[in-house]
N, C-alpha and C positions, 0 to 999 in steps of 0.2 A: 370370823371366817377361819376355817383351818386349812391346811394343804395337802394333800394327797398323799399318803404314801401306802406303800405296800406292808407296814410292818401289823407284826401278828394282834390281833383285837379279838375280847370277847364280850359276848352278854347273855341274860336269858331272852330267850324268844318266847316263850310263853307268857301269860297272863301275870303280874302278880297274884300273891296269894295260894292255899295250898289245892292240891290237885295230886290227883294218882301219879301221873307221870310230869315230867319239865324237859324242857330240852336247853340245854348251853351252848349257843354257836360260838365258832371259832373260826375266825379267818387271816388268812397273809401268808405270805411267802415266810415258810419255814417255821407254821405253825405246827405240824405234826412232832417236831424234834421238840418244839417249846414244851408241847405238851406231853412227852416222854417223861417228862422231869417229874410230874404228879401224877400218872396215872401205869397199871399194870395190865397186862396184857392177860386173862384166866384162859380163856379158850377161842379162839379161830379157825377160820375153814382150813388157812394153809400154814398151822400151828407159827405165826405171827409174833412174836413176843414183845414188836413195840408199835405203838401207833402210826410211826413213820415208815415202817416198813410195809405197813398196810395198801394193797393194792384201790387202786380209786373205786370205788360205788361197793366196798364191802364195809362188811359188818364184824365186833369181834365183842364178846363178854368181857370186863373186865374190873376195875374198882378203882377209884380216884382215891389217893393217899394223898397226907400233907410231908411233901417237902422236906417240913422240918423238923416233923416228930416220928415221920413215920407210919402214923397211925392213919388206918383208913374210912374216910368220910361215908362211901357209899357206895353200893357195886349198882355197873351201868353197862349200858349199849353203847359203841365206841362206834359212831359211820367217818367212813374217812371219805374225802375226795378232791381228785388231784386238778392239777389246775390244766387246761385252762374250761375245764366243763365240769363248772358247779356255778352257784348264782353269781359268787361275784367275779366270777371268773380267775380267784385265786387259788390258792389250795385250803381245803376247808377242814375242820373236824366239829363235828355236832356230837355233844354226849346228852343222854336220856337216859334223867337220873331220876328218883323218886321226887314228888313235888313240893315237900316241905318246904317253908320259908329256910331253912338252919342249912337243909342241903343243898340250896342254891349258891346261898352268899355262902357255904364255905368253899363249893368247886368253883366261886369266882376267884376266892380268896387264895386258895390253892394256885389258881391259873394267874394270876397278879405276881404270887411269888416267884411261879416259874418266869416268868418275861414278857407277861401276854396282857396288856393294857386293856383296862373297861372302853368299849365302843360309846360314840357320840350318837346320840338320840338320828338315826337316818344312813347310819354310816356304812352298812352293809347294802344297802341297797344303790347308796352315791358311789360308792366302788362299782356296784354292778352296771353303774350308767357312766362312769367312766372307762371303765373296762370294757366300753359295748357288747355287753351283754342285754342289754333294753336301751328304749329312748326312754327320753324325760319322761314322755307324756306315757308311758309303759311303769314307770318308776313310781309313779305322781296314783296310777290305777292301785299299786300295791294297797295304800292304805283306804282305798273304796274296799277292796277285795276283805279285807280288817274288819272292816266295818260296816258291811252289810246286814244287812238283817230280814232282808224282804225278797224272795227270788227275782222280784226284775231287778234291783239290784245288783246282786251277784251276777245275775247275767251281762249286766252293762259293766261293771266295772273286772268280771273277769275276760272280758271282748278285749276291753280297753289296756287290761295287763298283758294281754299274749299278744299286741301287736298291730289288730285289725286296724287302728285310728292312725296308728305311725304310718301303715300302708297305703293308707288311703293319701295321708299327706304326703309321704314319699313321693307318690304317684305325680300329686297337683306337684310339687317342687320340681322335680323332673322335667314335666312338660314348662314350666315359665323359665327353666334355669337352660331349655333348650331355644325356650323364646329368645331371652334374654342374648344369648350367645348369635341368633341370626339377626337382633337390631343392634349387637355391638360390630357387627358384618357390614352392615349399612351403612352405620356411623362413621366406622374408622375408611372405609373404603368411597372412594368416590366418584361418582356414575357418568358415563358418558350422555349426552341430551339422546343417543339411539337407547339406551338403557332406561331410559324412563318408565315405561311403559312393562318390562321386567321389572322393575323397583316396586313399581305401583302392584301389580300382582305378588309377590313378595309380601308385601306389608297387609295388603286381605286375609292369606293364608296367615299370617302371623297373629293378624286382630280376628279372626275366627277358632285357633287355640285358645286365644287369652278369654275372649267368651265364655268357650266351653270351658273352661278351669276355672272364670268364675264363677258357674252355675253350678259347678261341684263343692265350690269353698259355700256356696250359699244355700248349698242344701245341706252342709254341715253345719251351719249358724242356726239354721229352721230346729233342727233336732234338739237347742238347748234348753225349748220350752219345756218338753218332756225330762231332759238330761238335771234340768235345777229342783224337779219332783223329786229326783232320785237322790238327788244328793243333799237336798233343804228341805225334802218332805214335802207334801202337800198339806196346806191348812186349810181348816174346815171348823167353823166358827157356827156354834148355837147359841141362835137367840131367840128374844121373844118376851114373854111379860114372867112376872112370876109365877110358879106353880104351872108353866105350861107344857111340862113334861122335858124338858130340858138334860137334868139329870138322869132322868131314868132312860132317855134315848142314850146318851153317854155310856153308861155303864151296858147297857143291850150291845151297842156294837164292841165296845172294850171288850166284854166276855164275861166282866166281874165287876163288883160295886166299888165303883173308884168315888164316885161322888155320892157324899148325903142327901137323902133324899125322904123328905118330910112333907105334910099340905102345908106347912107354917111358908106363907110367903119369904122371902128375903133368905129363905136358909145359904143358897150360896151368894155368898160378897163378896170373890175375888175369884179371876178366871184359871179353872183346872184346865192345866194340859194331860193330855193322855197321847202315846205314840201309840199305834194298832198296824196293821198288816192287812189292805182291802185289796183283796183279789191281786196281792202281789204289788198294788202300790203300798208307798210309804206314806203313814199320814199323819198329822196331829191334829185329834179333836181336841174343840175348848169349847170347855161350859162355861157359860158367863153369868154374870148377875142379871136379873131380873131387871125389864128396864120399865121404869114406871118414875111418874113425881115421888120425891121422898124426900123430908127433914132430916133424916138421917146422913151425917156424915161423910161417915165409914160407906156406906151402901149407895152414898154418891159416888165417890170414887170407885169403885166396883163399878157402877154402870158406866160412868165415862169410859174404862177400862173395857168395859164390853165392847163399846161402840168401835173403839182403835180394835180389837181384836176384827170385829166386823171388817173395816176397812182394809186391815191386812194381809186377811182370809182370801184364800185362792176363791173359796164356796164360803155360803153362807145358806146354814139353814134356820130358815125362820118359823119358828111352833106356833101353830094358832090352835087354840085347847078351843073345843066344844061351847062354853062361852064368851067365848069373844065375837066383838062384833066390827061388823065392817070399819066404822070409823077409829076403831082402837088401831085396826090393822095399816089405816093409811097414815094414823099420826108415828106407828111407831116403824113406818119402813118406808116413808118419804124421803126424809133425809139420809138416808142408808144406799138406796137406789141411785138418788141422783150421783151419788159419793162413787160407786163402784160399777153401777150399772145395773139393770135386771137380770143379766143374761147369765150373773154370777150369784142368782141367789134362787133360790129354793122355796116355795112355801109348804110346810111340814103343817095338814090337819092334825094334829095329834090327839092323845085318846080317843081312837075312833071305837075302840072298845066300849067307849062309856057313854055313845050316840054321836050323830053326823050334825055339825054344826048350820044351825037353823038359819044362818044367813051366809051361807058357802057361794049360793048365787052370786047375791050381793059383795061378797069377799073379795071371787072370782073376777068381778069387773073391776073391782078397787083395783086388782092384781096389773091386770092388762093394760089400766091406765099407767104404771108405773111401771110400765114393760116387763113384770113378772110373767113367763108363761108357762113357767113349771109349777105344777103342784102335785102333793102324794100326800093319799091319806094313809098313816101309819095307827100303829100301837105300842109302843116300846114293850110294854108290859107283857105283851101276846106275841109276842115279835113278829107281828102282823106288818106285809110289805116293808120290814126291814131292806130284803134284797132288793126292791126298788131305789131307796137309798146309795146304797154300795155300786149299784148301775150308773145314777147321778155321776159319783167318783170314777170309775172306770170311763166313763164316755168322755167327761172333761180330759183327764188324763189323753184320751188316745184323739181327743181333738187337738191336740198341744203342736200335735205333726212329727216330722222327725221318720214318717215311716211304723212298720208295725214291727221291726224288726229292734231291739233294744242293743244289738250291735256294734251300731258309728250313732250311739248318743254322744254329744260332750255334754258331760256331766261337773266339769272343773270352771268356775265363772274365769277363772286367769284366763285358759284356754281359748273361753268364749271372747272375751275382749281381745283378745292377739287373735283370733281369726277373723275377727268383727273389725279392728283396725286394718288386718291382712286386708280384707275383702272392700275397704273403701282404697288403700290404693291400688289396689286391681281396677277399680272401675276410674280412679285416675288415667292408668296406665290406657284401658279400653276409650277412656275420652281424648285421650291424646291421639291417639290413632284416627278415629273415628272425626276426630276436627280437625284434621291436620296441620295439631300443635307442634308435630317435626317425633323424630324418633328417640330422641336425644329425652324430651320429658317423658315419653315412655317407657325409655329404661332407666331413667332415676326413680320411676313410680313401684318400676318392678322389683327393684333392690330393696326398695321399702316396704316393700309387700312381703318379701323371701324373708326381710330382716325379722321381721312380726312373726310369722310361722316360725322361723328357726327357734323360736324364745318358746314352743311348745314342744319339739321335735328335742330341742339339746341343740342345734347345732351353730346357735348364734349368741347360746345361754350365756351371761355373767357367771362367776366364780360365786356373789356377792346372792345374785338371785339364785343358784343351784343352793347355796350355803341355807338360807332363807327357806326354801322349798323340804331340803331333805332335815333341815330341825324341827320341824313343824311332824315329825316321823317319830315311832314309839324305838325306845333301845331295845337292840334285837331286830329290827328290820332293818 
C-alpha cells in the first residue's frame, strides 16, 4: 500500500513499443517548474519560454534536453495544465514526443533527474479518485474504456467512465441515507400512545421508499448478465464428431483460416480459441476436437477437453454433417443437454451444400426429445445462413436483460457482488418493516446495505482495497 501525496510523477501513457507519436504524462503540485530543468521552450502563442509559465489548456513547441549534458533528446509538444481541472486534478504536463523505445525511457530519464519520480502502475488515475475528480466505480471504467474492442463495449464502459452508474447510485444512497435519518427520528425519539398511529403512517411512507430503491438496485443486478458478456466475452463452443465442419465454420465467422482444416478425421486435438466481434458483442469461438470412441491418447484428452468446453460455453453449436444419423446425434448430445440444458445449444446441419441430411426428420425428434428446439442449416464454405448463426448470438445476448440500452450495464463482478450483497440487506431492511421487527433492525440493515454500495462508489472503500483495485492499472493511467 502506498500513501497519497501530491508530489510530482511521471510515466508513459501510451502503449509500449514503437509508434509515430508517445505521450509522457506528468503530474503534482509543482510539476511545471520540475520540468523546466529538462525541457526548452522554441515557440508559443504568448512567446512563453518556460513550461511553468504556461497558461493551463495551452500548447507550446519545444525540445527535451538532458540535464546533465545538455544535449537534446528530441523536440515535442509541451500541453500544460493547471490544477485544479485536468484528470487528476493536480497540475499536469504531458509531452508528445516521437515513439521510439530510446525516446521514451530517455525523456523518463531526463524527468527522474530533474525531481519527478516513475508513477505506480494506477497512480494517476487514484489521484484523480481521491482528488474527486471521479468515483471508484468511474475510475475502475477507465481501464474497460483501454480495453475495448467491440463497440458495445466502448459503449458500456465509456457510460460507466463519465459517471451514468455513480448517478444512478448516488441517487439510491440518497433516498436510503434520507431513509435512514427519519427511522434514526423514530428510534431516538419517543412517541406518545396518541402518536401511534402518526408513527404507524410514517414507517409505510418509509417502507414504500426502501421498495422502490430496492427495485432500482435490482434492476441494476439484472443488467450484469449482459454486463459479464462484455467484460468475460461470450463463449460459444463447436462441437460434433469429426470432420463435421467444425473448423471451417470457425474460420467463416473469424474472417480467416485460424484453424486447419483437412477430410483426415482427428486433424484438431486440442481446443482453438479465437475472439471475433458479432454484431458488436464480444465473443470467443472454440473449435474442439472431434468427439467420437478413440485409442488414441492425446485425442482423448482433446475430447474430454471438448466436452468441458461445451459445459462452459454461454452457446453450444453442435454440427450434424449430411451423414450422420439420428442415433449418433442422441449418443453424442445426451449427456451435453442434460449437463447445460437445451435452451443453450444449437443444432448446426452443416454442409448443406453437399445435400440435406436424409434423416433430418428423424434428427429433428431426437432433438425435441432432449429439449433441443433450435436448429439451422448452414454452409461454412458458401457462407450459407451464416447470419442465422450470429442472430443466435445476438438474441441470447439481448435476452440476458439489463434493458436495450448498454448504459447502467455493470460489467465489474466486484461491483456486482457489493450490489448483490447491497440488495439482500435492503430486503432485510424491507422485512423488518414489513414484520414489525421494530426500526431499530431496519436501520442496522440499512447501514449495511449503504456500507456494500459505498465499496463501488469510493465512499466507504479501504485504503488496502483502492491500493488493490488501482494496481491492477497499466503505468500511465
Amino acid at each position: 500500500m502506498f500513501a497519497y501525496t501530491d508530489e510530482p510523477i511521471c510515466a508513459c501513457s501510451t502503449p509500449a513499443g514503437i509508434s509515430g507519436l508517445a505521450v509522457i504524462r506528468i503530474s503534482g503540485n509543482g510539476c511545471g517548474v520540475l520540468t523546466d530543468k529538462c525541457t526548452k521552450i522554441l515557440r508559443s502563442s504568448g512567446d512563453y519560454d518556460r513550461v511553468s509559465l504556461l497558461p493551463g489548456y495551452t500548447c507550446a513547441y519545444g525540445t527535451v534536453i538532458d540535464p546533465k549534458t545538455g544535449d537534446t533528446i528530441d523536440k515535442v509538444m509541451i500541453t500544460h495544465f493547471a490544477e485544479p481541472h485536468s484528470y487528476t486534478g493536480e497540475e499536469m504536463v504531458e509531452i508528445s514526443c516521437h515513439g521510439s523505445s530510446a525516446v521514451k525511457q530517455e525523456i523518463l530519464r531526463c524527468l527522474g533527474i530533474s525531481g519527478i519520480r516513475v508513477a505506480y502502475p494506477g497512480e494517476f488515475s487514484r489521484r484523480a479518485f481521491i482528488n474527486g475528480k471521479m468515483s471508484l466505480a468511474s475510475a475502475e471504467a477507465v481501464m474497460d474504456v483501454i480495453n475495448a474492442d467491440t463497440e458495445r463495449q466502448l459503449q458500456a464502459a465509456g457510460s460507466l467512465m463519465s459517471g451514468v452508474l455513480s448517478e444512478k447510485i448516488d441517487s439510491i444512497e440518497k433516498a436510503l441515507y434520507d431513509q435512514m435519518a427519519k427511522i434514526e427520528t423514530l428510534v431516538e425519539f419517543d412517541r406518545d400512545a396518541d402518536d401511534d398511529e402518526d408513527e404507524d403512517t410514517e414507517e409505510d411512507a418509509i417502507l414504500e421508499e426502501l421498495v422502490k430503491q430496492r427495485e432500482s438496485l435490482q434492476a441494476l443486478c439484472a443488467g450484469y448478465g449482459k454486463g459479464r458478456i462484455l467484460s468475460e466475452r461470450m463463449r460459444v463452443a463447436l462441437l460434433g464428431l469429426p470432420n463435421s465442419g467444425k473448423s471451417t465454420l470457425l474460420n467463416t465467422l473469424t474472417g480467416y483460416d485460424r484453424a486447419i482444416v483437412t477430410e483426415v478425421a482427428g486433424t484438431t486435438r486440442d481446443t482453438i480459441e479465437v475472439q471475433v466481434d458479432i454484431n458488436g458483442i464480444p465473443v470467443t469461438l472454440i473449435d474442439t476436437a472431434g468427439i467420437r470412441d478413440t485409442d488414441d491418447i492425446i485425442e482423448s484428452i482433446g475430447i474430454g477437453r471438448a466436452m468441458e468446453a461445451g459445459r462452459e460455453a454461454d452457446l453450444v453449436f453442435y454440427m450434424i454433417p449430411p451423414d450422420m444419423d439420428s442415433y449418433e446425434v442422441r449418443e453424442g448430445l445426451m449427456e451435453l443437454s442434460e449437463d447445460i440444458g437445451g435452451e443453450r445449444i444449437t443444432a448446426v446441419f452443416s454442409k448443406s451444400d453437399e445435400g440435406k441430411n436424409p434423416e433430418e426428420k428423424d434428427i429433428i425428434g431426437v432433438l425435441e426429445k432432449l429439449g433441443i428446439t433450435r436448429t439451422i442449416s448452414v454452409s461454412a464454405e458458401e457462407e450459407l445462413n451464416i447470419d442465422k448463426l450470429e442472430e443466435v448470438i445476438t438474441s441470447y445476448y439481448d435476452s440476458l436483460g439489463g434493458g436495450q440500452s448498454e448504459g447502467l450495464l455493470i460489467t465489474n463482478s466486484r461491483h456486482y457482488s457489493k450490489f448483490n450483497k447491497g440488495l439482500k440487506k435492503l430486503d432485510m431492511a424491507v422485512e423488518a418493516l414489513e414484520e414489525g421487527l421494530g426500526v431499530e433492525v431496519c436501520s442496522s440493515a440499512l447501514r449495511s446495505c449503504l456500507d456494500e454500495i459505498g465499496e463501488v462508489t469510493g465512499k466507504t472503500v479501504s485504503a488496502t482495497l483502492a491500493d488493490t483495485i488501482f494496481s491492477r492499472f497499466c503505468i500511465g493511467k
